[in-house]
C-alpha positions as CSV (number, residue, x, y, z in Angstrom):
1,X,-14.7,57.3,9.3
2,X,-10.8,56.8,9.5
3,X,-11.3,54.1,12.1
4,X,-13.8,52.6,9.5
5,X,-11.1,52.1,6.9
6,X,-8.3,51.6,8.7
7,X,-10.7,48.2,9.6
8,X,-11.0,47.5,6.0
9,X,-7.8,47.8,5.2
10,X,-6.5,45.1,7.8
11,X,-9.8,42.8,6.6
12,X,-7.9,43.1,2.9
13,X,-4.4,42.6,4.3
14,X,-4.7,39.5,5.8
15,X,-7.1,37.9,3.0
16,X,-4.2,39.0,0.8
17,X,-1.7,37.0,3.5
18,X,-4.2,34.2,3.5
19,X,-3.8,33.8,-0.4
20,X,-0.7,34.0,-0.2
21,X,0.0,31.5,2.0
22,X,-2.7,29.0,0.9
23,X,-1.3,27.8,-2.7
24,X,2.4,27.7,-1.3
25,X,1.1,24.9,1.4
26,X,-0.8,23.5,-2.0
27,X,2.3,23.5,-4.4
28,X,4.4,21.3,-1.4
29,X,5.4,18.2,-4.0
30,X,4.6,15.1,-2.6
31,X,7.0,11.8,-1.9
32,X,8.2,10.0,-4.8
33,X,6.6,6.3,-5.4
34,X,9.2,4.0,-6.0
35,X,9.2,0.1,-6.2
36,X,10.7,-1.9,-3.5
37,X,11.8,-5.6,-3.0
38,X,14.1,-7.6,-1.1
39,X,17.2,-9.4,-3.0
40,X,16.6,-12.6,-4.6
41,X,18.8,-15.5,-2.7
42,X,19.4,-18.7,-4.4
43,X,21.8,-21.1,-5.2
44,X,24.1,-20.2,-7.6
45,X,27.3,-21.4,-9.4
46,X,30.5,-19.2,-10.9
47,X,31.3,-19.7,-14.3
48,X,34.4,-18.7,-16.2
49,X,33.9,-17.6,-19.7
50,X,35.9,-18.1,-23.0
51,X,35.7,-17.0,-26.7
52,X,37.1,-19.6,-29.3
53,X,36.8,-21.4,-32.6
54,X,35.9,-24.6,-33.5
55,X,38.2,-26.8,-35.1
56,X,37.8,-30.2,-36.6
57,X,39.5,-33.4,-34.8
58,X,41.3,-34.6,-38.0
59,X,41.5,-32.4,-41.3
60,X,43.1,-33.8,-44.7
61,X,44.3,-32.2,-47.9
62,X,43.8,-35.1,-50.8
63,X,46.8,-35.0,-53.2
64,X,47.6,-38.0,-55.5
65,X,50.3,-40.4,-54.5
66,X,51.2,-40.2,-58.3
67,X,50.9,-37.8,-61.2
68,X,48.9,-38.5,-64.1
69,X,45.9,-37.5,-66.1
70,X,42.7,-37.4,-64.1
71,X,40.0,-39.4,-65.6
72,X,36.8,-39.7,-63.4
73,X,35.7,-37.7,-60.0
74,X,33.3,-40.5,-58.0
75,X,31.8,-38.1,-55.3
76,X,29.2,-35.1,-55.1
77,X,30.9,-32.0,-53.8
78,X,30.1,-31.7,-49.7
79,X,29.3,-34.9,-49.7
80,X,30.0,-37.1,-46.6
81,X,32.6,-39.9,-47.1
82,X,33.9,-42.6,-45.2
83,X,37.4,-43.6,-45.3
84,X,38.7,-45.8,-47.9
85,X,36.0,-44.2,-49.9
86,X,36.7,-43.6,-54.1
87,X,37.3,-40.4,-54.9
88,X,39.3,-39.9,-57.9
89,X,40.5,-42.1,-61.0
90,X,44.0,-41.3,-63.1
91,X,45.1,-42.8,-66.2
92,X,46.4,-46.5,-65.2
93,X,48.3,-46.9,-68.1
94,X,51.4,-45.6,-67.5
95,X,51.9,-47.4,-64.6
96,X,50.5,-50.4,-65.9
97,X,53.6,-50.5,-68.6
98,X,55.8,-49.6,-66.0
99,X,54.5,-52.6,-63.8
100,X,54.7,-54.6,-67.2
101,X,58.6,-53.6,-67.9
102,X,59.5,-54.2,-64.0
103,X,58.6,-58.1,-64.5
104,X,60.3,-58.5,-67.5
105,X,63.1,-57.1,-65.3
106,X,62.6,-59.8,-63.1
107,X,62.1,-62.3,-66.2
108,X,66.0,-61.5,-66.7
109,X,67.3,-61.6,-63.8
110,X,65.8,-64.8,-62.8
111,X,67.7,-66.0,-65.9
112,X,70.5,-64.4,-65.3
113,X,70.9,-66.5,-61.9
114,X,69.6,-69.3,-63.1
115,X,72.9,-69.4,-65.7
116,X,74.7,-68.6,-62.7
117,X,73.9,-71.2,-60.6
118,X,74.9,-73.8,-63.7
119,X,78.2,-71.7,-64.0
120,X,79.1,-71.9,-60.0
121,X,77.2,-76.1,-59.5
122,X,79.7,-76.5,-63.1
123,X,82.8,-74.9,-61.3
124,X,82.4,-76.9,-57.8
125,X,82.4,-80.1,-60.1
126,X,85.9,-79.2,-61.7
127,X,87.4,-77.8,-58.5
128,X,87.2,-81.3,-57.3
129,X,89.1,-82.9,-60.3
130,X,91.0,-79.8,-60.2
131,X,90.1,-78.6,-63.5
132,X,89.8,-75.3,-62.8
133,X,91.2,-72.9,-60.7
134,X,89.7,-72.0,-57.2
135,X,89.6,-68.4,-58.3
136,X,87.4,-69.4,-61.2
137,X,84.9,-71.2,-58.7
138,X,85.2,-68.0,-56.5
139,X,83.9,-65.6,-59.1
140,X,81.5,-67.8,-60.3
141,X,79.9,-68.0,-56.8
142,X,80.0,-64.1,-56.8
143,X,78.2,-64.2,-59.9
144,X,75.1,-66.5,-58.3
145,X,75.3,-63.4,-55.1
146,X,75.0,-60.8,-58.0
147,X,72.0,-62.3,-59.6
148,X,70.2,-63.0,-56.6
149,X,70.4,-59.5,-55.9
150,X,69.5,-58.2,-59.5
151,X,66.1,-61.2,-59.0
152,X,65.4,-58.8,-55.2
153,X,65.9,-55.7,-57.1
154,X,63.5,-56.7,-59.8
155,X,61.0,-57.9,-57.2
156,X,61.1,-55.0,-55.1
157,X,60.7,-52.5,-58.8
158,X,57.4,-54.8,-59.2
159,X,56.1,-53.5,-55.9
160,X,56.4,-50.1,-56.4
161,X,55.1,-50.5,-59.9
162,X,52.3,-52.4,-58.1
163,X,51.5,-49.6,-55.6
164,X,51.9,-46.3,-58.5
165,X,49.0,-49.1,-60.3
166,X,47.1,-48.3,-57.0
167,X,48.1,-45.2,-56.7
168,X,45.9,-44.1,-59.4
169,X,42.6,-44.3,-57.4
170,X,42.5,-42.2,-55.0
171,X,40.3,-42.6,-51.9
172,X,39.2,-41.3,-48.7
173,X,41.8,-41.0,-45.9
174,X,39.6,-40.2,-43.3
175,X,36.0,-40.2,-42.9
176,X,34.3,-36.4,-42.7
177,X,32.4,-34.0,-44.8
178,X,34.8,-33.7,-48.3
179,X,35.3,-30.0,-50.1
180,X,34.0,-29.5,-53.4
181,X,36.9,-30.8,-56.0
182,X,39.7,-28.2,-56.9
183,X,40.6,-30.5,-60.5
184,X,38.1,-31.6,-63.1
185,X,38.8,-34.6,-65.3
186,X,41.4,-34.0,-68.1
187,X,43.3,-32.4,-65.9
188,X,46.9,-33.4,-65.9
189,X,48.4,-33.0,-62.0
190,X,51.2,-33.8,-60.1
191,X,51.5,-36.5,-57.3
192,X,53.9,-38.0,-54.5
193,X,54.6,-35.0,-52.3
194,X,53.3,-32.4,-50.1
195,X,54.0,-29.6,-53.3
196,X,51.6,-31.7,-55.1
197,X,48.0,-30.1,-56.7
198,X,45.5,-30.5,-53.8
199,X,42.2,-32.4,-55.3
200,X,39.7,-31.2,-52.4
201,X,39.9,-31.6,-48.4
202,X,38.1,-33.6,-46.0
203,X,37.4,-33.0,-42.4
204,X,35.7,-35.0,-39.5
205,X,32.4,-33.8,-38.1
206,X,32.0,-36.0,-34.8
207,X,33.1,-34.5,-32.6
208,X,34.9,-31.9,-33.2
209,X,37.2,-29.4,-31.1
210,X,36.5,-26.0,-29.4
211,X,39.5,-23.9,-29.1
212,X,40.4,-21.4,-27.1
213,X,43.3,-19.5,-24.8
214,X,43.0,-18.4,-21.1
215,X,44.7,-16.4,-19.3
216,X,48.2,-17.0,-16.4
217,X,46.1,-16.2,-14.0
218,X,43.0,-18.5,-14.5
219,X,45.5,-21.3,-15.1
220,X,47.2,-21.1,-11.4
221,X,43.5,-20.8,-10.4
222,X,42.7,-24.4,-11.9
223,X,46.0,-25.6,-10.9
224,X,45.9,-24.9,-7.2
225,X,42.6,-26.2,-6.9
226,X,44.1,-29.4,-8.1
227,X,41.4,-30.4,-10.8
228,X,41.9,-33.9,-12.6
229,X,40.4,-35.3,-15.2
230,X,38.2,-34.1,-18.0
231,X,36.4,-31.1,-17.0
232,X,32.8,-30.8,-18.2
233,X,32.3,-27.4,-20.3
234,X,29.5,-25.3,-21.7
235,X,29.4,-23.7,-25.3
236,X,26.9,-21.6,-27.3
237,X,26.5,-20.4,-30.8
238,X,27.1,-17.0,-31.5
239,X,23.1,-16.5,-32.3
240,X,22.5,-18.7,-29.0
241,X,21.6,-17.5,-25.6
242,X,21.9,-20.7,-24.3
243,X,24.4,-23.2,-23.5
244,X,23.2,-25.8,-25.1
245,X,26.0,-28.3,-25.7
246,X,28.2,-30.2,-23.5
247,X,31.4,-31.5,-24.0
248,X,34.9,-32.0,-22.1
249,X,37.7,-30.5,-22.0
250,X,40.7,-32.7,-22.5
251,X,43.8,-30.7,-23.7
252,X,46.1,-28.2,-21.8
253,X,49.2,-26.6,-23.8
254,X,52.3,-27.3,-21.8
255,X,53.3,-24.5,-22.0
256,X,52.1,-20.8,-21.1
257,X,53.3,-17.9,-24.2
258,X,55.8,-15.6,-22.6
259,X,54.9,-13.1,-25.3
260,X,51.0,-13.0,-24.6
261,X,50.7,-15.0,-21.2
262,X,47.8,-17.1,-22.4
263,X,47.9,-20.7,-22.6
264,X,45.9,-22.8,-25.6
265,X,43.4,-25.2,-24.3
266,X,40.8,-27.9,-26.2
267,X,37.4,-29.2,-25.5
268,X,35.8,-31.9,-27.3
269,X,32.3,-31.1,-28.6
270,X,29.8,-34.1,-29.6
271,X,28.5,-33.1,-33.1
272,X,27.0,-36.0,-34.3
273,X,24.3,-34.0,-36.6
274,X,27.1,-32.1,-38.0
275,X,25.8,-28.8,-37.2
276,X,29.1,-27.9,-35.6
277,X,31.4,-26.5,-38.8
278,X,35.3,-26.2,-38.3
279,X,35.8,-21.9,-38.1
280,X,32.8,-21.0,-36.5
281,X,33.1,-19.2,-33.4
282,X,31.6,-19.6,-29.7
283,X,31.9,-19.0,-26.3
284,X,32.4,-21.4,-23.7
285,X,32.4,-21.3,-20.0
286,X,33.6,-23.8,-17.3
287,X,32.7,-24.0,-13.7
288,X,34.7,-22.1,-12.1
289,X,33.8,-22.9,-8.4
290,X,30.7,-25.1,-6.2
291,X,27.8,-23.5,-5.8
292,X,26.5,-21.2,-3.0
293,X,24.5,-18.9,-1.3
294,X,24.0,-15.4,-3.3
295,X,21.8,-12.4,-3.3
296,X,20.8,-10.8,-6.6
297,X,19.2,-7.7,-7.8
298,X,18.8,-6.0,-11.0
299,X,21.8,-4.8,-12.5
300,X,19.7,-1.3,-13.1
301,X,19.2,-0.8,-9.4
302,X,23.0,-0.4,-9.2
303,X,24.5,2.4,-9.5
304,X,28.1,4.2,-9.6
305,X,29.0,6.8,-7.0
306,X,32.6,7.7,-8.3
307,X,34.7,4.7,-7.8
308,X,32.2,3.0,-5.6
309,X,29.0,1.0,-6.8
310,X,25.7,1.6,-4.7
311,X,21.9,0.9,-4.3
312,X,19.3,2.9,-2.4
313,X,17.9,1.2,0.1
314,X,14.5,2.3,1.9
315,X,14.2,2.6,5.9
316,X,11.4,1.6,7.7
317,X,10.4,5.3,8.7
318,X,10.8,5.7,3.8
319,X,14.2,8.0,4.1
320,X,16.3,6.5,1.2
321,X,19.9,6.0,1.9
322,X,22.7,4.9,-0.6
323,X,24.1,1.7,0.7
324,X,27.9,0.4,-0.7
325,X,28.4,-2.9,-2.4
326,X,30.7,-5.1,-3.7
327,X,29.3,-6.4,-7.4
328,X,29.9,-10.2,-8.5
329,X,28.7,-11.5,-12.1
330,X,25.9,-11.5,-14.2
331,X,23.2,-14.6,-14.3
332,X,20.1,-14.2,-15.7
333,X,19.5,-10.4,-16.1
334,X,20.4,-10.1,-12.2
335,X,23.5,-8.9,-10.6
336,X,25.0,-10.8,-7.6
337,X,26.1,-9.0,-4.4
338,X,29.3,-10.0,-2.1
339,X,28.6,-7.7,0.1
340,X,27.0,-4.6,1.3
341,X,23.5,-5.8,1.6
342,X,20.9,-8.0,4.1
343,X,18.5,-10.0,2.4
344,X,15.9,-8.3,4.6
345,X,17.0,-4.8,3.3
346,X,14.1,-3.2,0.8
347,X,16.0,-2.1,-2.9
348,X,14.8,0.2,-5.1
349,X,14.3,-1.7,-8.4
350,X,12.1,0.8,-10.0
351,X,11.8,4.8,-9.9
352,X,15.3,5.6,-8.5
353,X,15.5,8.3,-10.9
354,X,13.3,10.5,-8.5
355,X,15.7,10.6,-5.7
356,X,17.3,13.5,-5.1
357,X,19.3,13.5,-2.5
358,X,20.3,10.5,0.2
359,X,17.4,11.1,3.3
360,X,14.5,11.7,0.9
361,X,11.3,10.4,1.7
362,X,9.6,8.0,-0.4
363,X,6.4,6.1,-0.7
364,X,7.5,2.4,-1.1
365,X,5.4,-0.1,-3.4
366,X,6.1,-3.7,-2.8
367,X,8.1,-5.4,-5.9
368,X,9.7,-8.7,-6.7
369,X,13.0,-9.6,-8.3
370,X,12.9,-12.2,-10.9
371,X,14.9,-13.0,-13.1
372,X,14.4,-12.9,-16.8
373,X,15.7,-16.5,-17.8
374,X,15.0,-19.5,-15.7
375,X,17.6,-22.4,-16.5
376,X,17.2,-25.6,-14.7
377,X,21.2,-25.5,-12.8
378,X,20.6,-21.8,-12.1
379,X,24.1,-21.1,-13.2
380,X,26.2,-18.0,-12.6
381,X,28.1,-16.7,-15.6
382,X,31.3,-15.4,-14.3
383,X,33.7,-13.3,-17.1
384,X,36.8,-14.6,-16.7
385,X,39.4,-11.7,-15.2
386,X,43.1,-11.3,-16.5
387,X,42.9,-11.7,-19.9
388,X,40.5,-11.1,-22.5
389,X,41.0,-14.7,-24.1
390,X,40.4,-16.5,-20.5
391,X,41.0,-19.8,-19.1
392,X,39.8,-22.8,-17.0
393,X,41.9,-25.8,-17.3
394,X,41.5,-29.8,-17.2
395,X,44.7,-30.9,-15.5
396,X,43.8,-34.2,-16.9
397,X,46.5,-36.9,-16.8
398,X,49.2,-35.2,-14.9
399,X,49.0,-32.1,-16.6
């Protein structure tokens, strides 16, 4: 009987054991899935980047050449206006009786030489019967000088009463898009220099300028690569994700700030629909080297181990290792690597975030990189180092 339970109480043990053992060999987790693909290699181009304003070629405040009474405005407010264009109207009077007294000037002094030309032809006549003194003949030949002089005078008065008669309409310097008008008619302004009343502003629209410092350090880049001519550059809108307009760049400062160590640079920007506004801000990027071979990934698969940035990489046997590289810029939602990778090495692009520790295993699902904007040059934006206001330079001209 004790033999008979002792039996049955083994037989209970080790189905005890047995379930025991059964769900821990159950609860084992399996590998991770993660998504695997090899890096993207293309051609690819570096391109330095730049913040700036655009600024127009030629910009004009309109002041009167004259004061006076304004009596008629002759343009619509934003208008476009070519140059020599009429834009304003003051009271001609004024200098209309001005021009009127300036020739009776004139008038009189031509008189007054003609009596002095009978007094000195008169004088020569006596000299030679010695009538008269030679002194007398002298000053009467200083008097013909003197009147000739007064007739210039009176002439050159005429002129300027002439161009103040001119002066009153007041046109277009330049061609561009004009302001709205500062002055309504009635008013009474001031004229002839740069304290006088402003009456609107004009400024060009084709093309215009893009603006914008870079940085000591970009500049010797430019300089030692010994660019010349007008470089070709890049610019978008700030609502833009492309680069959509082309233009060159044309101006260098000559001279690099010691305060800021940034030099002020220029591009001209074809604007021929006017779009373009002088003030508006942009970015701008020039080549900043040829192109060349480069891998990419996405710029999620990377990650930062301290100071170092990695990306796990799956072995052929699916242990997961974290492999070292060296990061270069941004283009097209894909990061490119220097160095660190193979382009036969398999990245994980998708469900890192389940590995735990470097020699995991993993069950690897075939991906592929694309990127997430095709252009047709397959441009690399590069931002520019050294400066926050960077620099690529033309060097055109001896510069």
């Amino acid at each position: 009987m004790r033999t008979a339970k002792v039996v049955v109480a083994s037989a209970l043990m080790a189905v005890a054991l047995q379930s025991c053992t059964q769900p821990s060999e159950a609860q084992a987790p399996p590998a991770p899935a993660v998504t695997v693909a090899t890096p993207l290699v293309r051609q690819v181009q570096d391109w330095d980047e730049f913040t700036g304003r655009f600024e127009a070629t030629q910009s004009v405040d309109v002041r009167a050449r004259v004061g006076g009474y304004i009596s008629g405005v002759h343009f619509r407010d934003g208008d476009y206006v070519r140059r020599g264009q009429l834009l304003f109207t003051l009271d001609a009077r004024p200098a209309q009786a001005a021009l009127a007294s300036a020739r009776a000037s004139l008038a009189q002094a031509e008189a007054q030489l003609t009596l002095a030309r009978a007094n000195l032809a008169r004088s020569e006549s006596l000299l030679a019967a010695q009538a008269v003194s030679q002194a007398e003949a002298d000053a009467n030949r200083g008097a013909v000088a003197q009147a000739e002089a007064a007739v210039a005078a009176a002439n050159a008065a005429i002129r300027a009463r002439q161009l103040d008669v001119e002066f009153t309409r007041v046109t277009a310097p330049i061609s561009g898009r004009i302001s709205d008008r500062r002055v309504d008619p009635g008013n009474l302004v001031g004229g002839g220099s740069s304290a006088a009343d402003i009456l609107t502003t004009i400024v060009s629209s084709a093309p215009i300028y893009f603006v914008f410092e870079g940085s000591e350090a970009l500049l010797l880049k430019y300089q030692r690569q010994a660019r010349q001519g007008a470089a070709p550059i890049e610019v978008r809108l700030q609502d833009e994700s492309d680069y959509s307009r082309t233009g060159q760049l044309t101006f260098t400062d000559n001279a690099v700030d010691a305060a800021s160590g940034v030099i002020r640079l220029r591009a001209s920007i074809p604007n021929a629909d006017g779009f373009l506004k002088p003030g508006m801000f942009g970015q701008a990027r020039l080549a900043g080297s040829g192109t060349y071979q480069a891998m990419l990934v996405p710029d999620a698969a990377i990650a930062t181990d301290q100071a170092r940035r990695v990306v796990q990489v799956v072995a052929a046997d699916g242990s997961v290792s974290a492999r070292p590289v060296q990061t270069g810029p941004l283009v097209d939602g894909l990061r490119v690597i220097r160095s660190g990778l193979e382009a036969t090495d398999r990245v994980i692009i998708a469900g890192g975030q389940r590995i735990q520790a470097p020699g995991m295993k993993v069950q690897a699902k075939a991906g592929q990189i694309r990127p997430t904007a095709q252009r047709s040059a397959a441009p690399v934006t590069t931002p520019a180092p050294a400066s926050s206001a960077t620099f690529a330079n033309s060097l055109s001209s001896g510069d």
